[in-house]
C-alpha atoms as one frame of an Amber mdcrd trajectory, in Angstrom:
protein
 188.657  21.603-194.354 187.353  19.092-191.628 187.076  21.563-188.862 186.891
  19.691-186.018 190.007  18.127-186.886 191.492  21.004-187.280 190.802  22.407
-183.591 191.364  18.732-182.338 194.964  19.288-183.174 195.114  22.926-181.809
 193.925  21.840-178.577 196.276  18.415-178.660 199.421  20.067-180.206 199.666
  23.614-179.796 198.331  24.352-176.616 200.255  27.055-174.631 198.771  26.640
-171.498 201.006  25.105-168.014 200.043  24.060-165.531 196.767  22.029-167.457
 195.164  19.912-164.639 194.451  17.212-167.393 198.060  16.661-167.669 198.109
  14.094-164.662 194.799  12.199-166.176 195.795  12.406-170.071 198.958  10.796
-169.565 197.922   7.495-167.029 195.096   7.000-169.329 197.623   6.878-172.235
 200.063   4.975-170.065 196.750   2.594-169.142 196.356   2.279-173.117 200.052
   1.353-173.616 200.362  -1.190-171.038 196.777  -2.917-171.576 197.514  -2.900
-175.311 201.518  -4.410-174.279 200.023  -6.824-171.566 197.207  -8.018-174.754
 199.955  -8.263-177.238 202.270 -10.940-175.191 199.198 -12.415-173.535 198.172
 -13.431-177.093 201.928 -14.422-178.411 202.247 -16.595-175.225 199.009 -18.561
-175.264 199.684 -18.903-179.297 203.355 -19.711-178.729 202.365 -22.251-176.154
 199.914 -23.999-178.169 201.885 -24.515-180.851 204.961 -25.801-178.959 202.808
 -28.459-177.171 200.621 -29.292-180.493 203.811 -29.599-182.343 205.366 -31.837
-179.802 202.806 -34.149-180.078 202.230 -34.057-183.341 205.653 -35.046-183.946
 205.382 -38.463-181.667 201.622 -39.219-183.786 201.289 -37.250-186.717 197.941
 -35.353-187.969 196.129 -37.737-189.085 196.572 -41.699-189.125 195.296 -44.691
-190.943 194.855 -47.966-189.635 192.395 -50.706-188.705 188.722 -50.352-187.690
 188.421 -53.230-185.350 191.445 -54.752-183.638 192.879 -52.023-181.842 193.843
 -52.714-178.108 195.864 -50.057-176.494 198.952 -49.016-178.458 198.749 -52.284
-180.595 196.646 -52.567-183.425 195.644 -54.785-186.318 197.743 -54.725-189.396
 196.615 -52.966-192.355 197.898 -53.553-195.817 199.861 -50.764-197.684 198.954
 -51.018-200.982 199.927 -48.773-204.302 196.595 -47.840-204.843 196.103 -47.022
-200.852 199.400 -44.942-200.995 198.417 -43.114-204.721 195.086 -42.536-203.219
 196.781 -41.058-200.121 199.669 -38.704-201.989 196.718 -37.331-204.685 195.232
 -35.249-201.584 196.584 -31.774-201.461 198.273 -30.325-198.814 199.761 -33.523
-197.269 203.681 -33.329-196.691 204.159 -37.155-195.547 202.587 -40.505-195.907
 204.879 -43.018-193.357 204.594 -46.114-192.636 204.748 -47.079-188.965 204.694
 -50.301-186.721 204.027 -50.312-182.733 205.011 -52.798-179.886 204.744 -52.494
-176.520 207.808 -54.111-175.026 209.885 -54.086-171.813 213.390 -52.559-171.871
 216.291 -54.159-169.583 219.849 -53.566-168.827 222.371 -54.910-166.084 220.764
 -53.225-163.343 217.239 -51.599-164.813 214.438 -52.776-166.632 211.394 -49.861
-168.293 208.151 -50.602-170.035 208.125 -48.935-173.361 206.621 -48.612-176.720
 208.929 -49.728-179.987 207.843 -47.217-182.884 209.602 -49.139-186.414 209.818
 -46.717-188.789 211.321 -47.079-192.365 212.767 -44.979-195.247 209.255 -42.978
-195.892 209.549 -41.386-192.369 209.770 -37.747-191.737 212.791 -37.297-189.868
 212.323 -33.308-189.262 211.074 -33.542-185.712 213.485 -35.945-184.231 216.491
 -34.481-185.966 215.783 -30.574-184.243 215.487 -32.848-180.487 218.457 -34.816
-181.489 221.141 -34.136-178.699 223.617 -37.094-179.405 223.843 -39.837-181.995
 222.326 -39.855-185.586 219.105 -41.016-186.939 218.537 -44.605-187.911 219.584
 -45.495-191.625 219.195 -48.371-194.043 222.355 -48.979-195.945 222.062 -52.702
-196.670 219.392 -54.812-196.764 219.576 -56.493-193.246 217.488 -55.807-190.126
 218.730 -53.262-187.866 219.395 -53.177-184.238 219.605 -49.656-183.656 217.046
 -47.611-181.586 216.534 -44.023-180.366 215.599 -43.281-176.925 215.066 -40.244
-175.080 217.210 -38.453-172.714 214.987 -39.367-169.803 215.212 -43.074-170.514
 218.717 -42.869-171.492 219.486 -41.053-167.724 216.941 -43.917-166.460 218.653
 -47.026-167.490 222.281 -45.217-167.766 222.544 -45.739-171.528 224.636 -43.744
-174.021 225.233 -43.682-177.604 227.043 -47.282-178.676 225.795 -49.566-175.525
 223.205 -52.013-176.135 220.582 -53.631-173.757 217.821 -56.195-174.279 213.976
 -55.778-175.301 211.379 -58.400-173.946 208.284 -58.994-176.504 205.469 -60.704
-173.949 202.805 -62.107-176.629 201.788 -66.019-176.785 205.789 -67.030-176.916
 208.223 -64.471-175.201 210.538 -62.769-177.642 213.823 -61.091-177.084 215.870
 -58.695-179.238 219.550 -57.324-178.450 219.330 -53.854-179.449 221.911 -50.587
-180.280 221.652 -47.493-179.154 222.471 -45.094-181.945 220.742 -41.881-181.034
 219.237 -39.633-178.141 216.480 -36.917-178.332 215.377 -35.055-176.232 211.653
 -33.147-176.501 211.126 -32.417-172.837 207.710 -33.767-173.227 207.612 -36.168
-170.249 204.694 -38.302-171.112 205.872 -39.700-174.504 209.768 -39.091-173.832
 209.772 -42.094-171.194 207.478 -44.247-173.508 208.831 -44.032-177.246 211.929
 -45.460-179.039 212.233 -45.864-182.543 213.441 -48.551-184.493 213.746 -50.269
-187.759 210.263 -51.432-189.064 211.674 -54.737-189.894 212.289 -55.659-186.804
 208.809 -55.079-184.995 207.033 -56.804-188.632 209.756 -60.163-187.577 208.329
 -59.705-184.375 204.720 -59.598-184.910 205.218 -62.094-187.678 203.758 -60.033
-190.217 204.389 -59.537-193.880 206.626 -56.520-194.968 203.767 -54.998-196.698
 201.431 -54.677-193.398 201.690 -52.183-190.784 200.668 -50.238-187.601 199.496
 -47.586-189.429 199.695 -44.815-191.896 201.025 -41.930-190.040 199.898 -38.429
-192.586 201.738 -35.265-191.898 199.921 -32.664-193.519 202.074 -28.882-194.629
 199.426 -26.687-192.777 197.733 -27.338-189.221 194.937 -24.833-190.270 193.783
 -27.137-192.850 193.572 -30.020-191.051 189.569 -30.723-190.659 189.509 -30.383
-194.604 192.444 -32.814-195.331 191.292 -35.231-192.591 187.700 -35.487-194.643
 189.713 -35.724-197.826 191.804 -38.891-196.458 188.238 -40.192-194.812 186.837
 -39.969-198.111 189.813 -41.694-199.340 190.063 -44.811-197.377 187.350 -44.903
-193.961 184.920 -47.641-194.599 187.578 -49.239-197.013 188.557 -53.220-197.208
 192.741 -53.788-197.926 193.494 -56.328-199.584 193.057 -59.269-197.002 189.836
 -58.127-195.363 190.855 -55.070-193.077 188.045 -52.240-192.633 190.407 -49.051
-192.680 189.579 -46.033-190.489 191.076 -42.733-189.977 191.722 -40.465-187.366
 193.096 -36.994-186.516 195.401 -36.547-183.883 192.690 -34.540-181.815 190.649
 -37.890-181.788 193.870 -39.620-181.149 195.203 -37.500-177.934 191.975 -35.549
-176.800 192.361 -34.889-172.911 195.476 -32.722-174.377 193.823 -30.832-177.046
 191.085 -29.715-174.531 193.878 -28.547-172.122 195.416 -26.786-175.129 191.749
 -24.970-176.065 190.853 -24.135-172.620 194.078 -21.450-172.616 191.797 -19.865
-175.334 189.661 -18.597-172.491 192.871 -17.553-170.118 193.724 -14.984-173.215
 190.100 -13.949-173.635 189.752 -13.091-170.007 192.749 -11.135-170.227 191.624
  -9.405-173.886 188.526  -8.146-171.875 190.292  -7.126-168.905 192.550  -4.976
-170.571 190.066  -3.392-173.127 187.915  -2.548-169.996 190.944  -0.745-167.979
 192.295   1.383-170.685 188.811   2.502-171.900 187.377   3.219-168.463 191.100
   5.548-167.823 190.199   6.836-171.808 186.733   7.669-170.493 187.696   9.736
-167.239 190.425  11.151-169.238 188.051  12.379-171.794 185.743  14.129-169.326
 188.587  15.799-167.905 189.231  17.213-170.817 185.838  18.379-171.369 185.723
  19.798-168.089 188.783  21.730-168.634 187.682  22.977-172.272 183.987  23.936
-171.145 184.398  27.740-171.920 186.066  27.162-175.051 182.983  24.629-175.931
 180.362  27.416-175.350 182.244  29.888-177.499 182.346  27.434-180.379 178.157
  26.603-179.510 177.901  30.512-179.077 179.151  30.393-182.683 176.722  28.081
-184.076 179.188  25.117-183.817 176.784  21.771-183.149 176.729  19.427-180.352
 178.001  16.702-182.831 180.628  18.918-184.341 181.935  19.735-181.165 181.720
  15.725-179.610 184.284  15.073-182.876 186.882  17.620-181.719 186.676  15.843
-178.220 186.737  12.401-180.210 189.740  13.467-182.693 191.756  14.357-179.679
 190.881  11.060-178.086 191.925   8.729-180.945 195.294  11.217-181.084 195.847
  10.120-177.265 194.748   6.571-178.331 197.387   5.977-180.830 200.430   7.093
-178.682 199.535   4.917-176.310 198.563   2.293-178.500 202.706   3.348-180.192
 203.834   3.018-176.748 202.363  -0.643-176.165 203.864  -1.612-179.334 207.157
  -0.743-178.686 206.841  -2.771-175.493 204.999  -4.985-176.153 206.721  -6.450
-179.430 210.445  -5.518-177.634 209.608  -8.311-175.168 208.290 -10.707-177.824
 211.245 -10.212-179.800 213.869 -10.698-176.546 211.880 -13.827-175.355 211.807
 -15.529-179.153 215.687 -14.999-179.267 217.341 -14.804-175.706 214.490 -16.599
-173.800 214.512 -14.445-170.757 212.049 -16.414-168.915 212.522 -19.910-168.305
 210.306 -22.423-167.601 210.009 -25.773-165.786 210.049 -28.314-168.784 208.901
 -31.062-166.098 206.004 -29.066-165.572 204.842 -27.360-168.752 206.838 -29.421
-171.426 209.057 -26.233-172.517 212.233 -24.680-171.051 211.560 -21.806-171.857
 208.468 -19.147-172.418 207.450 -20.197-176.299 206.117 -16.860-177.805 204.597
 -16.739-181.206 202.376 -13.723-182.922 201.272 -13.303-186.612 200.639 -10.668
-188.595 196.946 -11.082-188.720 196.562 -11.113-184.772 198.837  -7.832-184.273
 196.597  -6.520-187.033 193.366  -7.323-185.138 194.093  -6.570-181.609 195.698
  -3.209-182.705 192.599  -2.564-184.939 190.174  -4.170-182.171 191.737  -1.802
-179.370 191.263   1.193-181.147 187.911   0.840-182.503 186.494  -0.263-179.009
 188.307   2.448-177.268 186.893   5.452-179.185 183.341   3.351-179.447 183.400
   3.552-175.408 184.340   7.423-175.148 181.177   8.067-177.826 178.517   7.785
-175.114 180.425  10.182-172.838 181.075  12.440-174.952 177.196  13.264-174.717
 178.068  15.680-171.849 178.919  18.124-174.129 175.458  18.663-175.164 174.518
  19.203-171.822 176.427  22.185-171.435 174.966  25.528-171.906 176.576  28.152
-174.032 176.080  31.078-171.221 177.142  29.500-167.884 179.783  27.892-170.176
 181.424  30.949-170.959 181.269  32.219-167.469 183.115  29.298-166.332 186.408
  29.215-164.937
C-alpha cells in the first residue's frame, strides 16, 4: 500500500474537522489554479486562432509558395515565365501540394461615372483554387469559362464595390498605363468580402486571357505559379522540395525561375504575426507564477495546521521524505480540481466564442469581426500537463519545512 497516499486522502477527503483555518487559503489557491490555468487556455486559443485567421487571409490573396522570374520583377509586375509540362509534372510530383495555378498580375486604374481607384488585376484560369474566395463570397458567383472567348467579368471586394458604388451586373472601365494606354470595359460578376483592408481595396480577379492580351504575351506565359500546399506545418520542407525543383532553372525561352514562400513574399506581416508568440508567453509565465506562488502559501498552511499530526507520524518513525509526499499527494489532489475547474471555463468560453462569437472585433482594425479562437489537442495536452508538473515542482522546495520540525515541540503544538 503506498502509505502516504493513503493519509494524503484521509487528510484531503475525510477530514472531520470545522472550522479548518486552511479552508480560506486552500480554496483561492485552487480558485488561483483554475483561473490561471482558464486565462492560459484562451490566451493560447486566441493568439493561435488569430494567427491563423490573418495567415490564412493572406495566404488566400498569394498562396504558400510561388514561382516566377528571377530578374524582372518591379513591384507587383513581373517577367513572364513559361508553363511548361515538364515544369507543371515536376511541380504536381512533390508531396503534400494541393494546387499548382497559374496566375497573371497588372496594375491598372479602375474608373466609373463619378470615381476612379488604382488597383491590381489578378487573371486567373481554370487551375485556380476557388476555396478561399467562394467562403468571402457575399454576392455574385465566381468567374467561369464556358466558351472559348475572353471574359469581361471581374470580382471586387466589398470595400471597392462601396467605393466606386458598383454592384453585381454594372460594368466600369480599366486603364492599362504601359508604352501605349490600354482600356478594357469590364463586368462585375461577383463580390467578396475578407475584411482584410490592405489587399481588399487592391485585388480583383479576372480572366487570365485578358491580362496575357494585355501584356501581349503568349497563352502559355504567366505571372507566376501560385502553389497551395495541404498543410502549413510543412511548408519549409515543401518550399525546398519546389526550390529543388525549379530555382536556378531556365524555361524554355531563357527565364531563370525562382521561388518563394509567402513569408519572403509578405514579411513585415509574418513578423507582426510571430511577435504575438511573445504576448502568449508572457501571459504562460504570468499565470504559472500566480497559481504556484497561491499553491505554495497554501501548502504551508497546511503544514502549519497539520504540525502535530506530522510529529506523531516522525514520532513513529515515518521519514521526512515520506511525510513531504503526503503534503505533495494532497497538493496535486488540490491541483487537479482546480486545474478541472479551469477546464470547464476555460474550454466553455472557447467553445461559445468559436460558435456564437461573443466578442466582436473591429475588422478595420484587426482584419476579423470577431475574436478567432482556435486550440488543438496537442496544446490542451501540454499546457494541462505543463501546469501540473510545474506546480507540484514549485511546492517541492517548500515542502522542506517539514523536516525542520521537531517531533516533541510538534506534538505539543496547538
Amino acid at each position: 500500500m503506498n502509505t502516504p497516499f493513503f493519509i494524503a486522502k484521509r487528510f484531503q477527503f475525510q477530514s472531520t474537522g470545522k472550522g479548518r483555518m486552511s479552508r480560506p487559503a486552500v480554496r483561492v489557491a485552487t480558485t488561483g489554479i483554475a483561473v490561471g490555468l482558464a486565462v492560459m487556455l484562451i490566451a493560447v486559443a486566441v493568439v493561435v486562432g488569430f494567427k491563423t485567421e490573418v495567415r490564412n487571409q493572406i495566404i488566400g490573396f498569394g498562396s504558400h509558395i510561388q514561382v516566377m522570374s528571377y530578374s524582372g520583377f518591379s513591384g507587383l509586375e513581373q517577367s513572364p515565365i513559361t508553363v511548361t509540362d515538364d515544369l507543371e509534372e515536376r511541380l504536381h510530383n512533390i508531396s503534400g501540394i494541393k494546387a499548382v495555378q497559374h496566375v497573371v498580375q497588372k496594375p491598372a486604374i479602375i474608373k466609373t461615372d463619378t470615381d476612379f481607384q488604382g488597383v491590381v488585376l489578378k487573371g486567373v484560369d481554370t487551375t485556380y483554387n476557388w476555396e478561399f474566395f467562394a467562403n468571402n463570397m457575399v454576392q455574385g458567383h465566381r468567374l467561369t469559362w464556358e466558351n472559348d472567348e475572353i471574359g469581361n467579368g471581374t470580382i471586387l471586394s466589398s470595400q471597392l464595390a462601396k467605393l466606386l458604388k458598383l454592384n453585381v451586373g454594372d460594368s466600369f472601365t480599366a486603364y492599362f498605363v504601359q508604352e501605349r494606354v490600354r482600356a478594357r470595359r469590364l463586368v462585375v460578376t461577383g463580390i467578396y468580402e475578407t475584411n482584410f483592408a490592405d489587399y481588399d481595396k487592391l485585388y480583383l480577379l479576372t480572366d487570365i486571357r485578358l491580362l496575357q492580351q494585355i501584356h501581349g504575351w503568349e497563352p502559355e506565359q504567366v505571372s507566376n505559379i501560385e502553389i497551395l500546399i495541404d498543410d502549413y506545418d510543412d511548408l519549409d520542407l515543401i518550399a525546398n522540395s519546389v526550390f529543388f525543383s525549379v530555382a536556378n532553372r531556365f524555361d524554355n525561352k531563357g527565364q531563370m525561375l525562382q521561388s518563394k514562400t509567402i513569408q519572403e513574399l509578405s514579411p513585415m506581416m509574418f513578423e507582426w504575426l510571430d511577435m504575438l508568440d511573445v504576448n502568449a508567453l508572457v501571459i504562460l509565465v504570468l499565470m504559472l507564477l500566480v497559481s504556484g506562488f497561491l499553491m505554495i502559501s497554501g501548502l504551508l498552511i497546511l503544514i502549519l495546521e497539520r504540525t502535530s499530526d506530522i510529529g506523531i507520524l516522525k514520532a513513529m518513525g515515518a521519514t521526512n521524505w515520506t511525510i513531504r509526499k503526503v503534503f505533495l499527494y494532497q497538493s496535486a489532489f488540490l491541483i487537479g480540481k482546480g486545474m478541472f475547474w479551469g477546464n470547464v471555463v476555460g474550454l466553455l468560453f472557447i467553445a461559445l466564442q468559436n460558435y456564437f462569437h461573443i466578442i466582436p472585433l473591429d475588422a478595420a482594425i484587426y482584419y476579423v469581426k470577431w475574436v478567432p479562437v482556435h486550440l488543438t489537442l496537442l496544446a490542451w495536452l501540454s499546457i494541462n500537463l505543463g501546469s501540473a508538473l510545474l506546480s507540484l515542482l514549485m511546492l517541492v522546495a517548500p515542502s522542506y519545512l517539514i523536516t525542520r520540525i521537531s517531533p516533541v515541540k510538534a506534538m505539543r503544538f496547538d
